[in-house]
TITI-477631 format. One record per atom (N, C-alpha, C): x, y, z. Coordinates in steps of 0.05 Angstrom, whole numbers, padded with zeros to 5 digits, always signed. Layout:
XYZ
...
//
This chain:
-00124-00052+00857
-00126-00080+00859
-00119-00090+00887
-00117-00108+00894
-00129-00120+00926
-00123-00148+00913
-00099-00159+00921
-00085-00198+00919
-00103-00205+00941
-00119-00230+00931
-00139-00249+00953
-00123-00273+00960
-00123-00276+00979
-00108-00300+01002
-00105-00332+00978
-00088-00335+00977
-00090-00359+00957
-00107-00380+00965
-00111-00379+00992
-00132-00399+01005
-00160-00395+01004
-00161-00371+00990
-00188-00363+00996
-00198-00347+00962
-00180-00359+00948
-00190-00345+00928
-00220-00357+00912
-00221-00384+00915
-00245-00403+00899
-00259-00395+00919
-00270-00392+00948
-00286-00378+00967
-00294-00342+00949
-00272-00332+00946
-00283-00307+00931
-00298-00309+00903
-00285-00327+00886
-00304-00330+00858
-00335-00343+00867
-00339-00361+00887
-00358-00364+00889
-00378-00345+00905
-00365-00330+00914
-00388-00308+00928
-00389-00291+00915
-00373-00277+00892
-00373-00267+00861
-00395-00279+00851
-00402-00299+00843
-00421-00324+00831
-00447-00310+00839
-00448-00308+00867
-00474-00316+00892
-00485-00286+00888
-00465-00273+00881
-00481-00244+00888
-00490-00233+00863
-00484-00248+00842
-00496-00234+00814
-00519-00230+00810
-00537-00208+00800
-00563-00202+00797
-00558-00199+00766
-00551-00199+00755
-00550-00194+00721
-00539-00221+00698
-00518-00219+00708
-00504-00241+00694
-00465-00248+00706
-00465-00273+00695
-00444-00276+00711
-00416-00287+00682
-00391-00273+00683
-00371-00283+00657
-00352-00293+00670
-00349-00319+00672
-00320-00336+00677
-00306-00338+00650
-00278-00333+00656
-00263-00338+00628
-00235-00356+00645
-00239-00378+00633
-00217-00403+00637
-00210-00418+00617
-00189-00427+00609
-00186-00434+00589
-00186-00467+00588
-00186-00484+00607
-00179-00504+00623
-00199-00505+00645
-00213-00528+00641
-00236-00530+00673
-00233-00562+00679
-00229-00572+00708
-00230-00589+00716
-00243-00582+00753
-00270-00585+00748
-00277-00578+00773
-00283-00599+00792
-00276-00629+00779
-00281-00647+00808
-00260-00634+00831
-00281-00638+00854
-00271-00627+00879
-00289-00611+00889
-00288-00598+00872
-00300-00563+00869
-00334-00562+00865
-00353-00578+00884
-00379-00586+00884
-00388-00555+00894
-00384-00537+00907
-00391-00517+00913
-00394-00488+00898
-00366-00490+00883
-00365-00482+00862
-00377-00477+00842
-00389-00515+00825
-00404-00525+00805
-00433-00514+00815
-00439-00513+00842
-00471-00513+00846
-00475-00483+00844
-00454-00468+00857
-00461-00436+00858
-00463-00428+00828
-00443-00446+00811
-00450-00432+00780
-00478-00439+00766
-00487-00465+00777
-00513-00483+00768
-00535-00470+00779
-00539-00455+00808
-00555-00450+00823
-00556-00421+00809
-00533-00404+00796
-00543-00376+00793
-00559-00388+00765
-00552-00397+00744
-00567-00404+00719
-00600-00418+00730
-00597-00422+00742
-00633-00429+00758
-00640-00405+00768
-00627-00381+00781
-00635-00361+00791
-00648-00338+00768
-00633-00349+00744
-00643-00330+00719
-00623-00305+00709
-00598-00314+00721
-00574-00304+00725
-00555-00314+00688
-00555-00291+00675
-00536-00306+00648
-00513-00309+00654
-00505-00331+00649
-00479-00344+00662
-00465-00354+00626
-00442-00346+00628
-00423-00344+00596
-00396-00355+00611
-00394-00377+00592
-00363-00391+00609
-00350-00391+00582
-00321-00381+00579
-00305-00375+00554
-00280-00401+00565
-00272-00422+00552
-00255-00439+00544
-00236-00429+00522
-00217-00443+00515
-00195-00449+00504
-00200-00471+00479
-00209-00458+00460
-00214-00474+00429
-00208-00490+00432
-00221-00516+00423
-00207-00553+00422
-00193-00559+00438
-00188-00547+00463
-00175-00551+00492
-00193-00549+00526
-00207-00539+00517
-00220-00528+00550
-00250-00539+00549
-00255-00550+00535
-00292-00562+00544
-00289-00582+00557
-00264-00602+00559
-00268-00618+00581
-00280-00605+00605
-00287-00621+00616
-00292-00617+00652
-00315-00594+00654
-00338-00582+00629
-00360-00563+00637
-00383-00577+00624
-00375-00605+00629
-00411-00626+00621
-00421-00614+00636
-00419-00617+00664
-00442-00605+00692
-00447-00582+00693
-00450-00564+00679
-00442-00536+00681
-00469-00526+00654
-00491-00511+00669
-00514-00501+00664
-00499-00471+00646
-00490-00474+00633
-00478-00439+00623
-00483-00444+00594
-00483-00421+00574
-00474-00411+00560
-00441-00416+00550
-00437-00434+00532
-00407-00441+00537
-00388-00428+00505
-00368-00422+00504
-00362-00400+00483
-00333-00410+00482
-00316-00416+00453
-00289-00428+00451
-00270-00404+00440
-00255-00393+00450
-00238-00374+00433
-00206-00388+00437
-00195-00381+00403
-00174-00393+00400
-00149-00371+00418
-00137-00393+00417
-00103-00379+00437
-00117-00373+00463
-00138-00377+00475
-00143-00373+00499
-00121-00361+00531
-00111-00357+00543
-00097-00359+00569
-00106-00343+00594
-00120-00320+00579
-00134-00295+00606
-00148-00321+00629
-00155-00310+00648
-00168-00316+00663
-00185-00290+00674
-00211-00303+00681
-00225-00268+00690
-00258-00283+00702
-00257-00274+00724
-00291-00279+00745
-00295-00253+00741
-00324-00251+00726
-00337-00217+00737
-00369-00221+00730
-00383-00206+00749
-00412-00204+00743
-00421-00160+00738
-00438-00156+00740
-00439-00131+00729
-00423-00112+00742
-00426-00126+00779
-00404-00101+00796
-00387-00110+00808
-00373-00136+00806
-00345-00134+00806
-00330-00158+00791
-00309-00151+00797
-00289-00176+00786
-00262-00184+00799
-00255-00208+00794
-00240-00228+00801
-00215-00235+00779
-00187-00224+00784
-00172-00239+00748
-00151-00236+00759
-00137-00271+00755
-00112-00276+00759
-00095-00291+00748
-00082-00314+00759
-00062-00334+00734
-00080-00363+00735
-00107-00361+00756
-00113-00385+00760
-00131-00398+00741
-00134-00426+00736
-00147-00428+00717
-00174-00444+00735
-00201-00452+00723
-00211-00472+00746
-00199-00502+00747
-00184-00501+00760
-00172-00531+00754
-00170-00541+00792
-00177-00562+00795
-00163-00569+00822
-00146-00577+00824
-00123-00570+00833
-00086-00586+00824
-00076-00560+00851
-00053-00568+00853
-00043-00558+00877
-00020-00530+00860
-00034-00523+00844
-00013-00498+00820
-00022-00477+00848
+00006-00464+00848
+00014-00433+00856
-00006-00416+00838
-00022-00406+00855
-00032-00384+00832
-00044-00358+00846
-00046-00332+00837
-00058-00307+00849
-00076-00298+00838
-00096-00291+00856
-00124-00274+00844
-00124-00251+00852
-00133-00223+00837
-00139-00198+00840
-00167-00194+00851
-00175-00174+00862
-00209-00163+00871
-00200-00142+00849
-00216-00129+00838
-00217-00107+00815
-00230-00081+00841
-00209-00068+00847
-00230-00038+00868
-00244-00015+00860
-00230-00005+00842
-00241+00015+00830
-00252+00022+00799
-00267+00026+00798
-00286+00036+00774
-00269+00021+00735
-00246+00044+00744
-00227+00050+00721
-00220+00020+00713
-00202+00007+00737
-00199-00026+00731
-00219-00039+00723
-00243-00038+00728
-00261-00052+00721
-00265-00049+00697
-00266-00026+00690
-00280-00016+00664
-00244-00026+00635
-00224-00019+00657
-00204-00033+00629
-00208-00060+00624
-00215-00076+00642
-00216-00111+00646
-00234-00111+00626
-00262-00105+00629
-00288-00103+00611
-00274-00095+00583
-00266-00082+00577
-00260-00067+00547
-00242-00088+00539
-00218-00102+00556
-00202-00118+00547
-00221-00144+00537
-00240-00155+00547
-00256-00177+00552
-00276-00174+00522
-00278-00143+00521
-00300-00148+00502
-00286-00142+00473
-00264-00125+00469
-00239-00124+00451
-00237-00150+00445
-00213-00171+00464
-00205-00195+00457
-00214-00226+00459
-00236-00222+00479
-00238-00246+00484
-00273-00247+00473
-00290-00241+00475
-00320-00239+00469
-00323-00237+00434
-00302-00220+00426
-00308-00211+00402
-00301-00227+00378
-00287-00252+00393
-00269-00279+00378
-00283-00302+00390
-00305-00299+00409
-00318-00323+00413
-00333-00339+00398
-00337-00360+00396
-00351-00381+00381
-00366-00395+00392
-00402-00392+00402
-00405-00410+00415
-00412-00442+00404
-00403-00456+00436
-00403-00476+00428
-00427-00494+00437
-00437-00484+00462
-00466-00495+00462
-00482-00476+00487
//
């Protein structure tokens, strides 16, 4: 794992975003992306690219703030993970998409093995309890 600059971590999810050829899984449980127009367009622009884009929320808590947001949208209860990944890499830390001035750390995922536990954890706990919601 590899800690990304706290200043530069929404710069990494979005070039995560930009580079997907397959599909792209944000898992937040909480989204408030005014501010974050760059962000919103890289996630809007890969779903026009033909890019499957799956955004996992926080049951009866987290669909605020993903009206603008071209995805696949999915509610699992007790939500808290956080996790950016497209087929070859990933992004997972304490941050949620929120703009607010919260302390928070993001991981790069380096090698193979991490990737592949994140994925198993993702598709174990969080995919396999999803509900979508629209």
């Amino acid at each position: 794992m590899k800690i990304i600059d706290e200043a530069k971590s929404i710069s990494a999810i979005i070039s995560l975003i930009e580079s997907a050829e397959k599909y792209v899984v944000i898992v937040s449980p909480y989204t408030d992306l005014k501010g974050w127009e760059k962000l919103k367009n890289a996630i809007n622009e890969a779903s026009q690219r033909g890019i499957k884009v799956s955004y996992y929320v926080r049951k009866e808590e987290g669909i605020e703030g993903t009206e603008d947001l071209d995805v696949d949208l999915f509610e699992v209860a007790n939500l808290h993970s956080k996790m950016f990944f497209t087929e070859q890499e990933a992004i997972i830390g304490s941050a949620h998409l929120k703009y607010n001035k919260d302390i928070n750390w993001t991981y790069s995922l380096d090698f193979p093995n991490e990737y592949n536990d994140m994925l198993n954890f993702f598709n174990k706990n969080i995919k396999a309890t999803a509900i979508k919601s629209r």
